[in-house]
N, C-alpha and C positions, 0 to 999 in steps of 0.2 A: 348184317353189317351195321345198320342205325344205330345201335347202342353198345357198341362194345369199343372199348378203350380207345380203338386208334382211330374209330370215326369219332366220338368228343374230342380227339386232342387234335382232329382237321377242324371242324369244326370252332377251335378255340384258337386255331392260328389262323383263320378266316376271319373272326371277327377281331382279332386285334389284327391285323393286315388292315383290316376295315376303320378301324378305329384310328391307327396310325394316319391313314388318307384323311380323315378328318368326315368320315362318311359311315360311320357305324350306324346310323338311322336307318340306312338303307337295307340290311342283312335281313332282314325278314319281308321283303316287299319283292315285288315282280318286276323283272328288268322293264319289262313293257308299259308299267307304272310311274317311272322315271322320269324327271325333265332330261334333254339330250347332254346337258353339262356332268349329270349324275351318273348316264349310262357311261358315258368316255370313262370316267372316274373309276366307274368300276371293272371298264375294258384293261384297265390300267394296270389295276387290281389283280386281276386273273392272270395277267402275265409277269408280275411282277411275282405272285405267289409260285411260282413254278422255279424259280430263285434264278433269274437268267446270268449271264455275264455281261453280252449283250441285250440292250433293250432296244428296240429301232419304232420308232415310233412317225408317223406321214401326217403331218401338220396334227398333232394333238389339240387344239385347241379348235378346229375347224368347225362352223358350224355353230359354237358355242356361243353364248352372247357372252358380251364382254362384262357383263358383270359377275360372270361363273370362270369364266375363265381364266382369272387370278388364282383360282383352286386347283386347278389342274399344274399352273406354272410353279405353285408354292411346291405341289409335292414331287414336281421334277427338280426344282432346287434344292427338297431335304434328301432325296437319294445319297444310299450311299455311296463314298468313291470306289468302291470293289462293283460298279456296274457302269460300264461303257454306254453312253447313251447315243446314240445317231438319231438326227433328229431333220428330217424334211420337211422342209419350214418356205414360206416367202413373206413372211411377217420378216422385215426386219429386225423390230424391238424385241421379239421372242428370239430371234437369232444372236442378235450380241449380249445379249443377259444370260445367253447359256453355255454358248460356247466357247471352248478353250481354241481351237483350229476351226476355220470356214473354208469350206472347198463349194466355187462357185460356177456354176455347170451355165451354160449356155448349147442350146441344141441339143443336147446329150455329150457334148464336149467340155471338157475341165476350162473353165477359161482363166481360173485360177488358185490359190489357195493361201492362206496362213492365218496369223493369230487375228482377231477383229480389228484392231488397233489399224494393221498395217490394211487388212481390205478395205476397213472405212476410209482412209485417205485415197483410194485408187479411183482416178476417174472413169475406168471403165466398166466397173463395176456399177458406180453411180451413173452412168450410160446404161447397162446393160439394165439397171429397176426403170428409169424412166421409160428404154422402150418397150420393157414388158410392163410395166406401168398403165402407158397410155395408148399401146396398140397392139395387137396381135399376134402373139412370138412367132402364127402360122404363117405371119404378113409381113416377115425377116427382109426379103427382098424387094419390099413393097420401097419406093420412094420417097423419104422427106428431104426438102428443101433439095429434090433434084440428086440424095445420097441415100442405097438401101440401109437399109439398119444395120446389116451382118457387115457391110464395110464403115460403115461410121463409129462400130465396136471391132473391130477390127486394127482398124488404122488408129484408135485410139490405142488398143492392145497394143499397139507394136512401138508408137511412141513411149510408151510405160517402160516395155520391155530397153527399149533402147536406153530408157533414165535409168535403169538397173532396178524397177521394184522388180518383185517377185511374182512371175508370169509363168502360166505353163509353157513348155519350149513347144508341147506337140499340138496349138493352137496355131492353125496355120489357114491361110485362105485357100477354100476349094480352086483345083485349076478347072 
């Protein structure tokens, strides 16, 4: 199979796949050889050469240092639009640079959704980064200032929900 037409012409859609990422140096080298910004790059690669529809991708840039990981964010921005991307992120700035819809999970509960525009204005959402920010998402019902966290996002929710933004209806407090 090495040398007969259809393995040159995988072969030659690999390296321009390669090439298009901006990583065509790497095609003759061993994954394990890699810095970890290269191997994502080329995780990327592999699934992307399989011609998805959907791509879903769990914080792509993780782990990366930040000076490699501008590479990985350019060639999720040159995709093209015939490839649905989902993308689990807790990077903010990766999150409104990519997204068209933000659906914003708390617990494993939708706590809300839509365009970035409208979630960056929502105070509970700028609640819900601070307390996973600065404590424990495990430590939900832990007390600040004498209020657990899941009612201080909560009772922020439902004030929202009352001003008419756009709030999940099925976020509701445990009885």
């Amino acid at each position: 199979m090495r040398y007969t037409p259809q393995w040159r012409a995988c072969c030659e859609e690999a390296d321009a796949l390669l090439r298009q990422m901006g990583i065509a140096e790497v095609g003759s080298r061993q994954v394990r050889e890699l810095p970890y910004g290269q191997q994502r790059m080329l995780e990327i690669g592999i699934a992307l050469a399989l011609k998805p529809r959907v791509l879903l991708l769990d914080e792509p840039a993780a782990g990366v240092p930040s000076t490699e990981a501008h590479r990985i964010h350019d060639t999720l921005a040159n995709l093209t639009a015939d490839i649905a991307v989902l993308i689990i992120e807790h990077d903010m700035e990766v999150i409104f640079r990519f997204a068209k819809e933000i659906v914003v999970l708390l617990q494993g509960r939708v706590l809300t959704r839509g365009a970035p525009a409208e979630i960056a204005r929502l105070a509970v959402v700028r609640l819900a980064r601070l307390a996973i920010s600065y404590y424990d998402i495990d430590m939900a019902e832990e007390k600040i200032d004498g209020v657990s966290v899941t009612d201080a996002l909560i009772d922020s929710w439902s004030k929202e929900a009352e001003a008419g933004y756009p709030v999940e209806r099925g976020l509701a407090r445990a009885a």
